[in-house]
N, C-alpha and C positions, 0 to 999 in steps of 0.2 A: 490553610496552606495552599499555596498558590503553585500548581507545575502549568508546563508550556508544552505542548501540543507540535508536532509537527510531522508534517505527510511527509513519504520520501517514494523517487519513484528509483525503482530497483532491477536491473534482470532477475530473473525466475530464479531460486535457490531450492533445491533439495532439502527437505527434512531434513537426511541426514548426514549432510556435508557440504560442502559452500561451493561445489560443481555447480553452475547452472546448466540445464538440459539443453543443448545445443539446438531443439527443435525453434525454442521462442528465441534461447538469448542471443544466437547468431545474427536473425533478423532485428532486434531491440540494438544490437550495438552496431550495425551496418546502417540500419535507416538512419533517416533525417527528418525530424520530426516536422522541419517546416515545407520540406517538399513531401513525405511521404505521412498521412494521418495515420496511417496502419499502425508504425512504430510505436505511436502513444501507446495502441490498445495493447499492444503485448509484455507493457512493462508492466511490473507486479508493484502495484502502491500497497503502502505500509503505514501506521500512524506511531509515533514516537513518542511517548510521554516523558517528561525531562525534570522528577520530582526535586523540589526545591533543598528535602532535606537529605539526597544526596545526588550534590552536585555533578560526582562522577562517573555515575552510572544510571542509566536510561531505561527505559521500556517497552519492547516494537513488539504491536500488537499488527497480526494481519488475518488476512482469507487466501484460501491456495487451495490447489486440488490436495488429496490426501495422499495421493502417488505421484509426482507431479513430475515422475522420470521415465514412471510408466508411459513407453510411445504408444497406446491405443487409448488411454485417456488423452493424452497429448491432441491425437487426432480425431477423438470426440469432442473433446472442449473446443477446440478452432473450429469444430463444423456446427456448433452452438448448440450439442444436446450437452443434458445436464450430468455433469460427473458427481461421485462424492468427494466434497471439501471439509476444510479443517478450519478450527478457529485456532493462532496460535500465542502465547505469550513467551518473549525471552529476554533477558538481561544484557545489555552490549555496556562498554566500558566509553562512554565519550558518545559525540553523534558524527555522519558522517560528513566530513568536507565538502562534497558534493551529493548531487543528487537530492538534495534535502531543504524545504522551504519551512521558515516558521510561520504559524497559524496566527498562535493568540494564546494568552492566558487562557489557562482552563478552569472550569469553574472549582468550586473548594470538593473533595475526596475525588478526584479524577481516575485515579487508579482503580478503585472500586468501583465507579462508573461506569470504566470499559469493562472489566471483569463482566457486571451485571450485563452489558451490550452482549458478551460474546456468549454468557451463556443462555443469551436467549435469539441469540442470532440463525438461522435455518441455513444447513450448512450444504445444500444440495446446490454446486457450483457451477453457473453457465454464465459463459463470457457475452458481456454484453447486456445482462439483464438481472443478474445476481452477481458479480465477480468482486476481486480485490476494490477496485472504485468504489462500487457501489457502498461494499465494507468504511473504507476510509471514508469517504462520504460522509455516512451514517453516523459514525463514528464520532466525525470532529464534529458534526452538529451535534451530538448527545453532549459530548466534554464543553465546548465554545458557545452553542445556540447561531455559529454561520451554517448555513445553509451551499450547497454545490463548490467547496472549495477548491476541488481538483482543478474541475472547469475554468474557476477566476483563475489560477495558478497558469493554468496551461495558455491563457488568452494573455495574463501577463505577461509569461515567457515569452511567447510569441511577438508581441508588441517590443517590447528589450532586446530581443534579437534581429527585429529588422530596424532598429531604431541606432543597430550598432556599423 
């Protein structure tokens, strides 16, 4: 069985409610990724699995601080000490219209794959050096065998945007 993989980059969502914390997402959705590099680092990427035998419903596995509303995490994590993070898995109904690139085929039990990533993924969270990229990263090389896929993404966006 074949599912399809796909990073998405996101503002910061709360555990437990679809508020994002005003400290990242106001800066994520004000910057400009092509004059400002900052904006990239504080969108929270995600990886999508898109299993074949059902079509309707997907799989967004990520990394996130464990309190991520909490402002003195907030303001440990932007000054690069290490917070504690979460590995998370959930059910969405569809993918989203935007924000969301496809990878690649993922190889055969994908799902079980990241399951197996996240439970052995080290979940002590510092931007920049362990964070959500680094996660998706990881991620989509264990599921596809690409290597830096954010990066290619980000340099292709970049290239289609000034190309527009």
């Amino acid at each position: 069985m074949r599912e399809h993989g796909k990073p998405c980059g996101q503002p910061r969502k709360s555990n437990n409610g679809d508020r994002p914390p005003s400290i990242c997402c106001s800066y994520t959705t004000k910057g400009d990724q092509r004059t400002c590099p900052v904006a990239h680092h504080l969108q929270h990427f995600m990886l999508i699995i898109k299993p074949s035998t059902t079509p309707s419903q997907a799989l967004v596995f990520d990394f996130q601080p464990r309190d991520p509303e909490d402002i003195y995490v907030a303001l440990s994590a932007l000054r690069g000490k290490s917070v504690p993070g979460i590995t998370r898995v959930r059910k969405i109904s569809g993918l989203p219209r935007s924000r969301c690139w496809f990878i690649d085929s993922t190889k055969p039990n994908a799902v079980e794959a990241a399951y197996e990533f996240n439970s052995n993924w080290k979940t002590d969270l510092r931007i920049g050096y362990h964070d959500c990229r680094h996660y998706t990263n990881g991620l989509a090389e264990v599921l596809t065998g690409k290597k830096n896929v954010l990066e290619h993404l980000r340099t292709r966006d970049i290239l289609i945007q000034r190309n527009q």
